[in-house]
RODREN-456246 format. One record per residue: residue number from 1; residue in three letters; chain; x, y, z of N, C-alpha, C in turn. Coordinates in steps of 0.001 Angstrom, whole numbers, plus 500000, padded with zeros to 6 digits. Layout:
BEGIN
NUM  ala  A  X  Y  Z  X  Y  Z  X  Y  Z
...
END
This chain:
BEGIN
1  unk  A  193880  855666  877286  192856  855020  876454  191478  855204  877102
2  unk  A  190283  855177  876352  189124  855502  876966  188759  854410  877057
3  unk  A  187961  854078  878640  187011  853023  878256  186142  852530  877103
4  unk  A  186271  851260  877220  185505  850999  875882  184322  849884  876690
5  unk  A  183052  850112  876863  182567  849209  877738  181883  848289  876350
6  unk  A  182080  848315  875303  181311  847339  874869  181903  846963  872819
7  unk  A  182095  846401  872404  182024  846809  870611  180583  846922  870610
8  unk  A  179511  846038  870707  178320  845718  870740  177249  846762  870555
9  unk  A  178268  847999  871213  176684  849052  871421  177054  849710  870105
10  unk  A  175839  850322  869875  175512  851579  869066  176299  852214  869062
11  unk  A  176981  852896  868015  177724  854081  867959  177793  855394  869033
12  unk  A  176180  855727  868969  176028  856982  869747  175831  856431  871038
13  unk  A  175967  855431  871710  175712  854926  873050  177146  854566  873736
14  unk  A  178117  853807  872372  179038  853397  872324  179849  855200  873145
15  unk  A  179734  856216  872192  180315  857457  872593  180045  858197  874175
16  unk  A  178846  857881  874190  178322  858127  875419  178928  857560  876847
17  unk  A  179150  856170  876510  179344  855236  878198  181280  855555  877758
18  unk  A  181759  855957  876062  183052  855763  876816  183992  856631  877575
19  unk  A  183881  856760  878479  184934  857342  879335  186412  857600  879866
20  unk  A  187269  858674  880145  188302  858810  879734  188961  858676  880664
21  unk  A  189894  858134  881263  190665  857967  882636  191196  859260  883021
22  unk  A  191228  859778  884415  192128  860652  883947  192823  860076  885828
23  unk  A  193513  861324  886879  194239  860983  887541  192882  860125  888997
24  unk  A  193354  859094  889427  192834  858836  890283  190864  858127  889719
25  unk  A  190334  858585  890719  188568  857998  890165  187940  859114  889443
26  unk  A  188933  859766  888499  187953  860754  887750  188392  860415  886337
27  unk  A  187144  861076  885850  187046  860055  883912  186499  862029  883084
28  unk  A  186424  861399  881997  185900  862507  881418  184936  861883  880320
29  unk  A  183729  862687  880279  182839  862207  879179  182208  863084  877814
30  unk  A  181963  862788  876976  181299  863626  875683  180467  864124  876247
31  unk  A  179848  865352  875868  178646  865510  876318  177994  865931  874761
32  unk  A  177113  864836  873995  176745  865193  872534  175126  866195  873053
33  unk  A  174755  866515  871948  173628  867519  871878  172275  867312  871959
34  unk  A  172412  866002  870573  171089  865711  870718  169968  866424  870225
35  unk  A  170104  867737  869912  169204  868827  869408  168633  869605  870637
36  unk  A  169299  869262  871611  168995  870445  872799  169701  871167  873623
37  unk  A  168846  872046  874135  169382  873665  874394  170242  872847  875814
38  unk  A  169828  872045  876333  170410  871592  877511  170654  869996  877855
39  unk  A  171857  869401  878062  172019  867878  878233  170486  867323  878831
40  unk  A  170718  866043  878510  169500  865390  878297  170222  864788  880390
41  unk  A  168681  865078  881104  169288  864813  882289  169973  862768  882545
42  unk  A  169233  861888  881700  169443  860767  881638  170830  860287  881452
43  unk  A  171188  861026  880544  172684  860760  879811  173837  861460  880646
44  unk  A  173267  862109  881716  174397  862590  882950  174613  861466  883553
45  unk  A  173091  861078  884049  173206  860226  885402  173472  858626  884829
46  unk  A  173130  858583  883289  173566  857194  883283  175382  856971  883233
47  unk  A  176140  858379  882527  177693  858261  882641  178047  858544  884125
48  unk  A  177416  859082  884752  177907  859147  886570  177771  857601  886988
49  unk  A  176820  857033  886245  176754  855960  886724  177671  854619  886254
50  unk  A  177912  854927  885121  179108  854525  884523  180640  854600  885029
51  unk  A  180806  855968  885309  182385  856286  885796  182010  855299  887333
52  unk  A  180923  855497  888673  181085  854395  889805  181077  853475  889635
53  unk  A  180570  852720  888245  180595  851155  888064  182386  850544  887608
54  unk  A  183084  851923  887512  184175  851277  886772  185356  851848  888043
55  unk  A  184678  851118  889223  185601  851957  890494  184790  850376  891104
56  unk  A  184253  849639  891152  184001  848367  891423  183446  847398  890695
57  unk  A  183734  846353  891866  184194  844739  890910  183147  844786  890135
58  unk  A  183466  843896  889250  182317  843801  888173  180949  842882  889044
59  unk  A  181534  841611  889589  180551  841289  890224  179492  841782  891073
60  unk  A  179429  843005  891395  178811  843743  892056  177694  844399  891642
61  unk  A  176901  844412  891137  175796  845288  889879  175307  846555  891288
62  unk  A  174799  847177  890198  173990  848349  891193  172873  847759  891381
63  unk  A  172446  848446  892757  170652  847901  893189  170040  849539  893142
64  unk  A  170628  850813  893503  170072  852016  893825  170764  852999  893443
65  unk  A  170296  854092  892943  170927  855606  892744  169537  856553  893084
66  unk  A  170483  857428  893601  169722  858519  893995  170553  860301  893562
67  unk  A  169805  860936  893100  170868  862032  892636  169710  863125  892467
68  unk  A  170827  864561  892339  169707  865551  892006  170671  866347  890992
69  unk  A  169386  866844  890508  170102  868081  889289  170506  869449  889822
70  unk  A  171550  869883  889677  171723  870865  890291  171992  871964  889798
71  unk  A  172316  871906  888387  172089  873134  887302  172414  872284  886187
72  unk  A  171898  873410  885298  171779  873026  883658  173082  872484  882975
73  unk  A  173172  871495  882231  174540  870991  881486  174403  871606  880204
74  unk  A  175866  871924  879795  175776  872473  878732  176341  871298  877315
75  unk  A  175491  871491  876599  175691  870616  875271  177505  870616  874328
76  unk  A  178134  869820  874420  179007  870210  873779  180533  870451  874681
77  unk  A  179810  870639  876099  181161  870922  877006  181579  869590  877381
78  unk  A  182572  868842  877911  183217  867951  878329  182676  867502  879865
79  unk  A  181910  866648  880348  182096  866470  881839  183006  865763  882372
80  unk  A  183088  866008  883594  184401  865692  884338  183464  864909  885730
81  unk  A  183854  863660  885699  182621  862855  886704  184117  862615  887717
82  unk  A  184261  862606  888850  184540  862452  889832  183910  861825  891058
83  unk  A  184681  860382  891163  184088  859449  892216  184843  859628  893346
84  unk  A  183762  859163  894443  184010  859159  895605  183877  857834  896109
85  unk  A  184833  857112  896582  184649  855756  896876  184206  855825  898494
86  unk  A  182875  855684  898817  182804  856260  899935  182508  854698  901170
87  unk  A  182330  853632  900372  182209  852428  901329  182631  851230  900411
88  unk  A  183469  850425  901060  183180  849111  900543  183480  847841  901347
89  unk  A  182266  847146  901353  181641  846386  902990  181961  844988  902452
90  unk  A  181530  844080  903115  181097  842754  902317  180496  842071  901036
91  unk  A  179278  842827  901482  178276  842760  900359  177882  843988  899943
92  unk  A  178246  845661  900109  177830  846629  899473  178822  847310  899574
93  unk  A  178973  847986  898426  179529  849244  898508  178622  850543  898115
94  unk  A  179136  851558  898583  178763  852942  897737  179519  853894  897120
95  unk  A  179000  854653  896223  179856  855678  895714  179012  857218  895662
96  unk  A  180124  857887  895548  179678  859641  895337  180059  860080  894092
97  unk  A  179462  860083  893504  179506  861139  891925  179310  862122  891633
98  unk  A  180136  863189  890985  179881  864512  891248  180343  864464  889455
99  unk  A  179074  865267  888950  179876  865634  887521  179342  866985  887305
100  unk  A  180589  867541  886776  180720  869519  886510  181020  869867  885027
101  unk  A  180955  870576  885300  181354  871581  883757  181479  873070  884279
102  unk  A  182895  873483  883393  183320  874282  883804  183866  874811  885130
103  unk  A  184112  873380  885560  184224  873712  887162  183375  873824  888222
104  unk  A  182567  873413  888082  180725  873967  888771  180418  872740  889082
105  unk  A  179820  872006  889919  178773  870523  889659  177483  871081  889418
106  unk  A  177135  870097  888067  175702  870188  887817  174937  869017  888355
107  unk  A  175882  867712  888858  174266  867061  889370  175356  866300  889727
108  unk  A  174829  865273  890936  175618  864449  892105  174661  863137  892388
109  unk  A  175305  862004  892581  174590  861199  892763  175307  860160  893694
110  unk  A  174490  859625  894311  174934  858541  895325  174856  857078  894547
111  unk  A  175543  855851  894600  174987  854604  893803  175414  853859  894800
112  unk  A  174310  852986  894839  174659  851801  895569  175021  850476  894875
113  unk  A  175503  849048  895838  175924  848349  894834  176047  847265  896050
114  unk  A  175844  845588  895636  175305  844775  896240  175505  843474  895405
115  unk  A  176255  842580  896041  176286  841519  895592  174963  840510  895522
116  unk  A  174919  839277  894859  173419  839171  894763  173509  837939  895633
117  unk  A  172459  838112  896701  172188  837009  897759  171101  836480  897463
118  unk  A  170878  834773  897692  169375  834579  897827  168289  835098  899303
119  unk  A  166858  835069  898441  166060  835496  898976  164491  835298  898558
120  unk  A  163308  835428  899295  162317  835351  898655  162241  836368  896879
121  unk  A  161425  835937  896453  160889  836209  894858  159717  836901  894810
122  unk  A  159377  837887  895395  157563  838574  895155  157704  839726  894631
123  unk  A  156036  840379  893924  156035  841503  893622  154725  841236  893141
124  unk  A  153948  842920  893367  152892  842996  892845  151999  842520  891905
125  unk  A  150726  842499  892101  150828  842030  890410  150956  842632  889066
126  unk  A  150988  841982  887978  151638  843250  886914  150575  844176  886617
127  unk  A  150989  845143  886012  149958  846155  885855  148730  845813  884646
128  unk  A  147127  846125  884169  146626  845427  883230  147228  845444  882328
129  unk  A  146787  844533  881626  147516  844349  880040  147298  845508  878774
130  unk  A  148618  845925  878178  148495  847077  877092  148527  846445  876036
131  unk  A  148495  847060  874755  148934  845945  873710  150493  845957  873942
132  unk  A  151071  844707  872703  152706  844773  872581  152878  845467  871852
133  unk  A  154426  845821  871824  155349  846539  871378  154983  846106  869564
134  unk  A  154588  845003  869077  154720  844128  867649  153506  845244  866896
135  unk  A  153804  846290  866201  152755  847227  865281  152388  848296  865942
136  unk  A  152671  848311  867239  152368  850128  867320  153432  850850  866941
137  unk  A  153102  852212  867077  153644  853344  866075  154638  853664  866823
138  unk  A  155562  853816  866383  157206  854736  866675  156415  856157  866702
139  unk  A  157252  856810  868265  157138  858251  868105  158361  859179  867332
140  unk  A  157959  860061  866617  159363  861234  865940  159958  862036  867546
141  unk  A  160980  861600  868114  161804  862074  869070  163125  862004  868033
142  unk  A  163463  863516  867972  164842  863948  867439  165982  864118  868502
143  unk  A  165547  863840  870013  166260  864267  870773  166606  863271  871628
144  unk  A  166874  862032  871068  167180  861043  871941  167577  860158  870664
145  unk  A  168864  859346  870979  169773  858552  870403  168731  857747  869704
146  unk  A  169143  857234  868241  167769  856459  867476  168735  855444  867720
147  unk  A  169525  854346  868506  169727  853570  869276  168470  852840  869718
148  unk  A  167578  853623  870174  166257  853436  871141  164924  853248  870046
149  unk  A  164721  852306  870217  163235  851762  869736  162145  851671  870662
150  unk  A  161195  853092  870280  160170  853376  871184  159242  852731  870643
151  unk  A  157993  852515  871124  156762  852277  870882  155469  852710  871621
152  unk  A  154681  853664  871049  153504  854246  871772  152426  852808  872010
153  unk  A  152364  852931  873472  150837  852417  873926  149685  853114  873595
154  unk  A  149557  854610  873679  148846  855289  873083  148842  856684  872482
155  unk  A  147947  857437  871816  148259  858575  870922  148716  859810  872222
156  unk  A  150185  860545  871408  150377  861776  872717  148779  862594  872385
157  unk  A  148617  863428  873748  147400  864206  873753  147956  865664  873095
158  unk  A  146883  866680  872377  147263  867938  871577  147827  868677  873059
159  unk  A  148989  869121  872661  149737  870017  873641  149960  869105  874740
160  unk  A  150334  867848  874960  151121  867207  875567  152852  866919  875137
161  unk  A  153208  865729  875996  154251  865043  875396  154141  864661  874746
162  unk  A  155107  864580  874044  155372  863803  872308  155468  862305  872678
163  unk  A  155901  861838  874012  155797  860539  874549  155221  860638  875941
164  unk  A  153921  860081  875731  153015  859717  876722  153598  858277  877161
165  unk  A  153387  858354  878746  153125  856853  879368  151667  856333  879250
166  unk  A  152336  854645  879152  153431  854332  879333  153760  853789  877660
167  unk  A  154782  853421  877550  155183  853035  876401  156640  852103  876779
168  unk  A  156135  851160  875082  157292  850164  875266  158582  850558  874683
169  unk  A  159912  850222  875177  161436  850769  874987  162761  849509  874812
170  unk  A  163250  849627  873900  164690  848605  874174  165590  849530  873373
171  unk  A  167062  849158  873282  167859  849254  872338  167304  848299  871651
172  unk  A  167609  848885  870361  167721  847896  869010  168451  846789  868432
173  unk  A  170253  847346  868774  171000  845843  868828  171349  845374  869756
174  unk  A  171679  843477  869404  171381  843378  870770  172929  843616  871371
175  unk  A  173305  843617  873130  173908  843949  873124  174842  842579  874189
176  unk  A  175273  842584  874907  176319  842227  875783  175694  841288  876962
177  unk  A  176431  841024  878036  175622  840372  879003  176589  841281  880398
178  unk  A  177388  842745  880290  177295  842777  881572  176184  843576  882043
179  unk  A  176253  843119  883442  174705  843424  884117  175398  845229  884047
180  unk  A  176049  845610  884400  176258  847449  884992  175825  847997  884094
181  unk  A  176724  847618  882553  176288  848250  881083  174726  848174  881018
182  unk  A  173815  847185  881185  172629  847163  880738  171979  848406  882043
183  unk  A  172307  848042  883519  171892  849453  883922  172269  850748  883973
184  unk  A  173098  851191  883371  173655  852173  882972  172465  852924  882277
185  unk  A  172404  851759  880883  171592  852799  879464  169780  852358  880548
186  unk  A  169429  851712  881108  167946  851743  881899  168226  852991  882942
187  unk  A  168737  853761  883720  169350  855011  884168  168980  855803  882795
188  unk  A  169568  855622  881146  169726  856731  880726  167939  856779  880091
189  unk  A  167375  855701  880138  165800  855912  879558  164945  856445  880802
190  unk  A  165087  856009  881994  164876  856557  883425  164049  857435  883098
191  unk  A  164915  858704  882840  164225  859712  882798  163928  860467  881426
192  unk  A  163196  859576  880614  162524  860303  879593  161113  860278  879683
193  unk  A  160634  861498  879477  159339  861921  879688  158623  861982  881034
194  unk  A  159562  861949  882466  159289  862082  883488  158327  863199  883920
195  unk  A  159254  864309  883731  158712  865411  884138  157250  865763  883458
196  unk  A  157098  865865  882357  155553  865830  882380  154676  864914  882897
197  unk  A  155187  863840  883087  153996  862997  883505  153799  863458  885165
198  unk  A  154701  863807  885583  154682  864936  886849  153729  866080  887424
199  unk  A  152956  866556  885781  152324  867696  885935  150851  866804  886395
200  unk  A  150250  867491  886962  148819  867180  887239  147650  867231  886618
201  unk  A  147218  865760  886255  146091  865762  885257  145449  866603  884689
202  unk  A  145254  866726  883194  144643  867984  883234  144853  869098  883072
203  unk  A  146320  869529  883681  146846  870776  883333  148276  870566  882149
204  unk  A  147523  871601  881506  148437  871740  880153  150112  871750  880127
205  unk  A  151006  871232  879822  152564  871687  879867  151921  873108  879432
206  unk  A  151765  873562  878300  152088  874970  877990  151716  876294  878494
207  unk  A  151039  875698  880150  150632  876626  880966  151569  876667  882202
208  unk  A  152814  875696  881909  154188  876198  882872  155290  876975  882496
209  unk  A  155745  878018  882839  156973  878771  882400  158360  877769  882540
210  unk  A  158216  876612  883492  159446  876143  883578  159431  874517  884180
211  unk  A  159171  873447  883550  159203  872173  884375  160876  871620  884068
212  unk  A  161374  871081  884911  162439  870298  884995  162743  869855  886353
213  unk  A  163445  868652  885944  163841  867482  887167  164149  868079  888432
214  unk  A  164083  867844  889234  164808  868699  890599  165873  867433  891505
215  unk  A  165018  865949  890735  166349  864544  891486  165541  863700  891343
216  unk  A  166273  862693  891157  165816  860950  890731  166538  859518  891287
217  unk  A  165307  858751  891678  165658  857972  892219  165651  856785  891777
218  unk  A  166271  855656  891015  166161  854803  890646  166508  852974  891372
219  unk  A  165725  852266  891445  165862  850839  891776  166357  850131  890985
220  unk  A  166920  849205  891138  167040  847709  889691  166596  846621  891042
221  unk  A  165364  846063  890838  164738  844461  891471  165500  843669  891428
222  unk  A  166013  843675  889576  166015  841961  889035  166788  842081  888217
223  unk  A  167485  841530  887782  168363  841522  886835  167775  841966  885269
224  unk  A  168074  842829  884536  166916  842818  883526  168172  843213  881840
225  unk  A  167636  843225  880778  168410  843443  879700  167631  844357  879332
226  unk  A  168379  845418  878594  167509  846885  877324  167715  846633  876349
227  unk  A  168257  845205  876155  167557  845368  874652  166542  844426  874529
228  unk  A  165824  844093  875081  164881  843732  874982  163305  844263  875670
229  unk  A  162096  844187  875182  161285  845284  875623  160934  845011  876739
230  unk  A  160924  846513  877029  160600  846846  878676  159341  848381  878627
231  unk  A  158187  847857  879120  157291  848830  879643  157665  849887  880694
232  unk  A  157612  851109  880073  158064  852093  880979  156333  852684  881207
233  unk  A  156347  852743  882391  155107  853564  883211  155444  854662  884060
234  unk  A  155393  855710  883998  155327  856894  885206  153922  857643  884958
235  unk  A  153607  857612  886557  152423  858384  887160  152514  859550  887946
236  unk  A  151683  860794  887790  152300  861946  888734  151545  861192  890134
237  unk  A  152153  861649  891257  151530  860959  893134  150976  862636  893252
238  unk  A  151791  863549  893233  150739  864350  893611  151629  865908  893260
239  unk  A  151074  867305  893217  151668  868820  892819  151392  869442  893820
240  unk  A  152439  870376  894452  151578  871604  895588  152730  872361  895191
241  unk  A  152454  873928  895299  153220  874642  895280  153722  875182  893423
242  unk  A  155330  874875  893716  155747  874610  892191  156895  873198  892093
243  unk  A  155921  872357  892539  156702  870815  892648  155718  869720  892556
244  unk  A  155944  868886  891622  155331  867925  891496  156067  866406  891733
245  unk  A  155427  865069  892045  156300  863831  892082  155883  863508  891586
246  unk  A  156486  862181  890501  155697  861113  889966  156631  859954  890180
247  unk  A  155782  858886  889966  156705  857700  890291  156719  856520  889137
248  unk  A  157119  856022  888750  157060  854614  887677  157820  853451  887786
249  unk  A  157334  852722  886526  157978  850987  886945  158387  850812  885764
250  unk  A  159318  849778  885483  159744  849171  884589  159660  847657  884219
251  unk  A  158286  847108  883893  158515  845736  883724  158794  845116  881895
252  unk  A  159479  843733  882549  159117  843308  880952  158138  842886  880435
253  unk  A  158343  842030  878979  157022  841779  878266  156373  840808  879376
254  unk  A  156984  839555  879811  156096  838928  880807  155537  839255  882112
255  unk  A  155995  841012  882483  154894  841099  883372  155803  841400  884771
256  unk  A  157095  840801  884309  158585  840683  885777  158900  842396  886071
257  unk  A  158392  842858  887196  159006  844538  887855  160589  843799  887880
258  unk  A  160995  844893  887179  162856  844869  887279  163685  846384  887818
259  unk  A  162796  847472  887923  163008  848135  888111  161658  849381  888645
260  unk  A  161917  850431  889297  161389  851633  889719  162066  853168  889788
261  unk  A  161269  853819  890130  161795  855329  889542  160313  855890  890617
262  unk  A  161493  857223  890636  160901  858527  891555  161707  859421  891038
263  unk  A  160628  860589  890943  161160  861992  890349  160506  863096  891576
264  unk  A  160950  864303  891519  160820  865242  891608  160824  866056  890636
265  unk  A  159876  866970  890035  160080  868116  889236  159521  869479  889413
266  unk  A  160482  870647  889023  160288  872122  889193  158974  872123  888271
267  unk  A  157605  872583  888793  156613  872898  887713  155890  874274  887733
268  unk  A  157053  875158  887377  156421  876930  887502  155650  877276  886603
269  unk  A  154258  877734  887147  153556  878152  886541  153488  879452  885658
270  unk  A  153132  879666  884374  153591  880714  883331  152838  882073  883905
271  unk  A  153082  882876  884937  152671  883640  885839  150987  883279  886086
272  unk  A  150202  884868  886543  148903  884719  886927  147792  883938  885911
273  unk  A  148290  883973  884211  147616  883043  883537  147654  881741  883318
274  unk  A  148905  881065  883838  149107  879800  883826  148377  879610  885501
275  unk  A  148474  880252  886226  147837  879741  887752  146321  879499  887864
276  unk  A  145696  880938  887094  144531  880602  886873  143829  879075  885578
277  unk  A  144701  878967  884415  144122  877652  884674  144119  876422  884890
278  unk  A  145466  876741  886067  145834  875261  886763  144687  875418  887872
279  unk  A  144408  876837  888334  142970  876639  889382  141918  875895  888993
280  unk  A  141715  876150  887677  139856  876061  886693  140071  874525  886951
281  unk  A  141314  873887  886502  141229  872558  886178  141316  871743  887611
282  unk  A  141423  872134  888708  141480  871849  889737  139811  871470  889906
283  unk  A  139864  869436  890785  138874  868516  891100  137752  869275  892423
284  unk  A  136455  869657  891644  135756  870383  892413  135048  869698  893816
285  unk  A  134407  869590  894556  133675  869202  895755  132696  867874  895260
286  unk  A  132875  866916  895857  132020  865805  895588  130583  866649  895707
287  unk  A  129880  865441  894561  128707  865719  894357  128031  867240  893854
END
């Protein structure tokens, strides 16, 4: 029988987290399309993250994952997630996730996991105020589960992303109260629209021959729910070479960080004409 982690979810989310037992800590998962040439990197790492959550206690939520992409998934093929139960302490355990196709691993991830102790309560302060989620415009994304109720903070730029940061995000129905399930699908929004926000101010996506993820790092603070709205922010930190980082937060409507994110992304420039005008746009000499 396949896992069934929820009635509650969405159909296409529902298909996504359920997973198939097979001998020992390995599961098997759908891998749907979506309308792209290549799995959506989110929907790897949120079922990797799925198959380690269902290898410990429930009481245990994740606090950390860290993983990298390691080649392209193919739409339509079956993954095969294979855990590694690699600690389990008092208060933490960890796991190793390896999910392949065709026999190959395309991306691996470490998760951590932590019972919840008391402790002080701080965090920055929230970032300024955007408008709410209540009347801004839905973006047309064909390539991500309509499960997901986006909302633009502001208009994408001509020849940008179709979703600019930051913008507000939940599932639509509501769903459940276990904590893993809700970070699972915050893993699978993680990484949407990362990688461009990666590229460096200024310079065009359509002057790279090739951006994609190279590994991602995700936090959970606080206990938090997706279906309810959550501000996603990512900022690029800085580009050299053909690599860029950016980093982002996840708070809710009142302002509470529940989560963080770090990317790495491949950003190859579309040969000597894409270099030259990532040069032009390059910040000239004070004054």
């Amino acid at each position: 029988m396949p896992d069934e982690p929820t009635d509650q979810l969405p159909p296409a989310l529902a298909r996504m987290l359920a997973l198939q037992p097979l001998d020992g800590d390995v599961f098997v998962a759908d891998s749907p399309a979506l309308g792209r040439e290549r799995l959506f990197g989110g929907q790897v790492a949120a079922q990797s993250l799925r198959a380690a959550c269902l290898t410990v206690d429930a009481g245990r939520p994740p606090h950390s994952l860290h993983a990298y992409f390691i080649r392209p998934g193919l739409p339509g093929e079956p993954l095969r997630l294979e855990v590694g139960r690699t600690r389990d302490g008092r208060t933490f355990s960890t796991r190793h996730v390896t999910a392949a196709q065709g026999g190959k691993p395309i991306f691996e991830m470490v998760a951590s996991f932590h019972d919840p102790e008391p402790g002080h309560d701080w965090q920055p302060p929230p970032p300024a105020p955007v408008p709410g989620p209540q009347g801004l415009e839905p973006p047309r994304l064909p390539r991500h589960p309509p499960a997901f109720d986006i909302r633009l903070v502001r208009r994408p730029d001509p020849g940008g992303s179709l979703l600019p940061h930051p913008f507000w995000i939940r599932v639509r129905e509501p769903l459940g109260d276990d904590p893993a399930l809700h970070a699972c699908l915050i893993t699978y929004l993680s990484d949407m629209a990362v990688v461009s926000s990666a590229v460096a101010p200024g310079s065009p996506r359509r002057s790279l021959a090739m951006a994609v993820s190279l590994d991602h790092a995700l936090w959970f603070h606080r206990p938090a729910r997706v279906d309810r709205w959550l501000l996603y922010s990512v900022d690029p930190v800085t580009n050299f070479g053909a690599r860029g980082l950016a980093r982002g937060t996840l708070h809710t409507a009142d302002g509470v960080l529940v989560a963080s994110i770090a990317q790495e992304a491949l950003l190859r420039p579309a040969g000597e004409a894409g270099l030259t005008v990532l040069r032009d746009r390059r910040p000239g000499p004070a004054g």
